[in-house]
ZANUDO-576898 format. One record per residue (C-alpha): residue number from 1; residue in three letters; x, y, z. Coordinates in pm, whole numbers, always signed. Layout:
<rs>
R,NUM,ALA,X,Y,Z .
...
</rs>
This chain:
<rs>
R,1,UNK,-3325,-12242,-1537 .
R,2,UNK,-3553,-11928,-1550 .
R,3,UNK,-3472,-11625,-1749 .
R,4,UNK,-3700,-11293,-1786 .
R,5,UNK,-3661,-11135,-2156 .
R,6,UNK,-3515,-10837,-2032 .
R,7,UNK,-3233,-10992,-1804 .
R,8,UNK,-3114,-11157,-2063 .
R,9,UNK,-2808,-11081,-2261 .
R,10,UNK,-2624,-11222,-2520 .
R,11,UNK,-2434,-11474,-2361 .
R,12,UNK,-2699,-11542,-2128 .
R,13,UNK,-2931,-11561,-2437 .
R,14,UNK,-2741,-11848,-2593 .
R,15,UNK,-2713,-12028,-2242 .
R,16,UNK,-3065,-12037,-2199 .
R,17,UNK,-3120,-12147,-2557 .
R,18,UNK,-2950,-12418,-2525 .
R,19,UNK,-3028,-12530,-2213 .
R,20,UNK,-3402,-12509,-2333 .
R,21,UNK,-3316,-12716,-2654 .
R,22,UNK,-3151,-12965,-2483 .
R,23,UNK,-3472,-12999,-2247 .
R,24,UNK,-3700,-13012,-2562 .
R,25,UNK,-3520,-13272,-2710 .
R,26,UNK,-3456,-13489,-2347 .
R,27,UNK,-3852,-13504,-2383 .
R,28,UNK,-3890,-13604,-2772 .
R,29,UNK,-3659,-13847,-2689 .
R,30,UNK,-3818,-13993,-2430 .
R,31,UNK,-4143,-13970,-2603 .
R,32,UNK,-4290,-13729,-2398 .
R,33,UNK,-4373,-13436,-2625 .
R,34,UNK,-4666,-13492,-2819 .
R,35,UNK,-4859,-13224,-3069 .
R,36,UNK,-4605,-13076,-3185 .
R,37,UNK,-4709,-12817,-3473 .
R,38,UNK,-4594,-12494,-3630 .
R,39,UNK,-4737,-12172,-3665 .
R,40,UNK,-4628,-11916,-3892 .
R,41,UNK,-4600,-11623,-3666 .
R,42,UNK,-4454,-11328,-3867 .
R,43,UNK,-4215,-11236,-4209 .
R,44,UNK,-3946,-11369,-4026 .
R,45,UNK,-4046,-11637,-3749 .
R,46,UNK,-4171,-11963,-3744 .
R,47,UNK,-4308,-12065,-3403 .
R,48,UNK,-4300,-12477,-3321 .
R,49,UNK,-4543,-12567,-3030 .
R,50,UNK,-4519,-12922,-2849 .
R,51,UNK,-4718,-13065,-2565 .
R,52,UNK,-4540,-13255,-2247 .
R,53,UNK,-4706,-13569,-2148 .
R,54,UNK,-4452,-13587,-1868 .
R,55,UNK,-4551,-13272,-1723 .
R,56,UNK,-4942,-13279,-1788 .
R,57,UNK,-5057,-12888,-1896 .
R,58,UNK,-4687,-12749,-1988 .
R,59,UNK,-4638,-12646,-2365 .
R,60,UNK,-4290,-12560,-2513 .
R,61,UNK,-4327,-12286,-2785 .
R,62,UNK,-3966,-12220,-2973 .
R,63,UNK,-3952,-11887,-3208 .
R,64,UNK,-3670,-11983,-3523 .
R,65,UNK,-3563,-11723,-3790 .
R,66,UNK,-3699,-11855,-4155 .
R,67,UNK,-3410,-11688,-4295 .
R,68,UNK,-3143,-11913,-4112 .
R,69,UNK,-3353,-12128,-3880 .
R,70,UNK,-3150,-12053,-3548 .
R,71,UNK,-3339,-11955,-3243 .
R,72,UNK,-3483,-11612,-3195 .
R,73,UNK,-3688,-11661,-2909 .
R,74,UNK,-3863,-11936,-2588 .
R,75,UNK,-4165,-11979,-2413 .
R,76,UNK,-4261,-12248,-2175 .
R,77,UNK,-4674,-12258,-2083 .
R,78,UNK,-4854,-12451,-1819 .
R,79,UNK,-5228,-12418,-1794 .
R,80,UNK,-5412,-12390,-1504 .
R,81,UNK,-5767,-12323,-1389 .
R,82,UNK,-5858,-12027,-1512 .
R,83,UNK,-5524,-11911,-1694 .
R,84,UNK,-5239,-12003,-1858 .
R,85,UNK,-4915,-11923,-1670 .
R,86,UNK,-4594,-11814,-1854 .
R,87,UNK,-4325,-12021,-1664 .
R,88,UNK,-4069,-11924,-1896 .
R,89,UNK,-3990,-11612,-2188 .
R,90,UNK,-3648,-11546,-2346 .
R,91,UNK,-3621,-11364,-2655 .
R,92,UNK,-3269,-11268,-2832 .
R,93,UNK,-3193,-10923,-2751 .
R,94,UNK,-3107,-10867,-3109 .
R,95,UNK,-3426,-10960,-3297 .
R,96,UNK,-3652,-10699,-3207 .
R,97,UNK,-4039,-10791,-3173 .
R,98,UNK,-3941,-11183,-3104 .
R,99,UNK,-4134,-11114,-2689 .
R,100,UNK,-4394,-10928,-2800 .
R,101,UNK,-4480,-11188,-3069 .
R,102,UNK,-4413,-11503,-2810 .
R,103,UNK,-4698,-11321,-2564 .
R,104,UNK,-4933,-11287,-2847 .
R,105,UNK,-4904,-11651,-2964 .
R,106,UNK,-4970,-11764,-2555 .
R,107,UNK,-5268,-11519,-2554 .
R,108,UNK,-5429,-11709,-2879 .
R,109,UNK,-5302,-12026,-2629 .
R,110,UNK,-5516,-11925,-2375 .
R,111,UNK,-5817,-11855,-2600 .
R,112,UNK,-5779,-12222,-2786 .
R,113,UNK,-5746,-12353,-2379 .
R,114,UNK,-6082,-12202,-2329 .
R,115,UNK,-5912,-11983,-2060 .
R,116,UNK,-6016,-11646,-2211 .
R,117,UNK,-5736,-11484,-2297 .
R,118,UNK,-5631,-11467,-1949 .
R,119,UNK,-5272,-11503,-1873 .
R,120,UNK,-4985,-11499,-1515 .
R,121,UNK,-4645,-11451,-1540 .
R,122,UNK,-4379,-11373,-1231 .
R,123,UNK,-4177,-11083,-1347 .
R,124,UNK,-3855,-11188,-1282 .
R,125,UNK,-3692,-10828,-1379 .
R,126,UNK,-3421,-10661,-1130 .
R,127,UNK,-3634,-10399,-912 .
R,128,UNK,-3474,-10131,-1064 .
R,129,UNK,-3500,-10257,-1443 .
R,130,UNK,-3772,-10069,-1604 .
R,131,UNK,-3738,-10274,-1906 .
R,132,UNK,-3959,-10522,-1804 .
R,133,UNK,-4234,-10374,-1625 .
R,134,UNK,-4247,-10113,-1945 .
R,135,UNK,-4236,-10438,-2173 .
R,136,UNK,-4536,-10602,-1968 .
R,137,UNK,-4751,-10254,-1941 .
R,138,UNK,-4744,-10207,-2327 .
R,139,UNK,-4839,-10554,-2389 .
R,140,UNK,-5172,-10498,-2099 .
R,141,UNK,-5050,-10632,-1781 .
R,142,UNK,-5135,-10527,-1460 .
R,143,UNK,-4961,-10586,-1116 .
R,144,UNK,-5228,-10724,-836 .
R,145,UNK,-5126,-10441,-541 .
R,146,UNK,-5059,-10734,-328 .
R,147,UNK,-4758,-10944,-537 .
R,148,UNK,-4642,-10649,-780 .
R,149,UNK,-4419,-10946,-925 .
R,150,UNK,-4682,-11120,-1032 .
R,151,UNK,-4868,-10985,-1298 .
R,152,UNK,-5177,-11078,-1506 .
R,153,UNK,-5307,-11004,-1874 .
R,154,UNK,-5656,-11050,-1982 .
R,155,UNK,-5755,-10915,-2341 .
R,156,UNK,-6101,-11037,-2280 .
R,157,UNK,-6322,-10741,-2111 .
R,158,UNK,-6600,-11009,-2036 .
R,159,UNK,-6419,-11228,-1835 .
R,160,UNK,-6323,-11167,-1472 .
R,161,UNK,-6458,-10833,-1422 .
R,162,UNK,-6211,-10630,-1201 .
R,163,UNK,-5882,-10790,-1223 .
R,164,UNK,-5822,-10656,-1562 .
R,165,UNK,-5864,-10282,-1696 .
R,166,UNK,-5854,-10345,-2035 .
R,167,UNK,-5645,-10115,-2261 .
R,168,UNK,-5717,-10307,-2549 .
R,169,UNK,-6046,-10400,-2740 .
R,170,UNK,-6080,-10676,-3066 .
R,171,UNK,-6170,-10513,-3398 .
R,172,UNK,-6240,-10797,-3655 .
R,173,UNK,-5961,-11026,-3600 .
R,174,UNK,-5754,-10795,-3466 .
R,175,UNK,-5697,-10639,-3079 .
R,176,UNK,-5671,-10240,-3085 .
R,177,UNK,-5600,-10011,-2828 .
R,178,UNK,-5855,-9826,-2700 .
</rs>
């Protein structure tokens, strides 16, 4: 079950929550999430990260509130050869920020993969739902003009000259817009 952030309400929200939760813990149960860790993401998440041995490359990342521990937000990640796709994002509509801070975590992702920075995702947004494709552009994707559904991000200028136009540069340990 695949949801985009923005076609996601809140009954869908819940839905997919579960459904993803119930996946996560098939796996630990069968022993086939390894890795797992937590990152401290912001005042108010806490992002857990696990690692699929049944599905070699895919990485579960799970936003939770530290004020009441429920879900705020979903990412699934496979890597691939030169990028990490984002198979899966679902944020609650009601905790502002929760997307935007899932897409930064799988951008650090990608650098720890050695991929660069460099991430794919499949819009999955209703043609005439801006949401997402405004979403996307803030964050730095671009649309290849041959598959505008598919969409790439690359906050490193260096690598792969020409697929990315970078509207964002790193200052310190931080990335800026330029």
């Amino acid at each position: 079950m695949t949801y985009d952030i923005y076609q996601v309400n809140q009954e869908h929200y819940a839905e997919a929550a579960k459904a993803f939760l119930f996946q996560v813990a098939d796996l630990i149960k069968q022993k086939t999430v390894t890795g797992q860790r937590a990152i401290q993401a912001s005042d108010a998440l806490n992002i857990a990260e696990s690692y699929s041995i049944k599905e070699p490359g895919m990485y579960w990342f799970i936003a939770l509130t530290k004020s009441g521990g429920s879900v705020a937000g979903l990412m699934k990640l496979k890597t691939q050869d030169t990028e990490v796709k984002v198979e899966d994002l679902c944020a609650n509509p009601t905790m502002q920020g929760t997307g935007t801070e899932l897409i930064e975590r799988a951008v650090q992702f990608s650098e720890r993969m050695g991929k660069n920075g460099r991430l794919t995702l499949t819009d999955m947004s209703k043609p005439r739902e801006a949401g997402g494709q405004t979403f996307y552009g803030k964050l730095g994707f671009k649309a290849p003009l041959d598959d505008p559904t598919s969409i790439t991000k690359n906050l490193n200028p260096n690598a792969n000259l020409g697929i990315w136009s970078p509207v964002q540069k790193k200052v310190g340990n931080s990335w800026k817009k330029i």
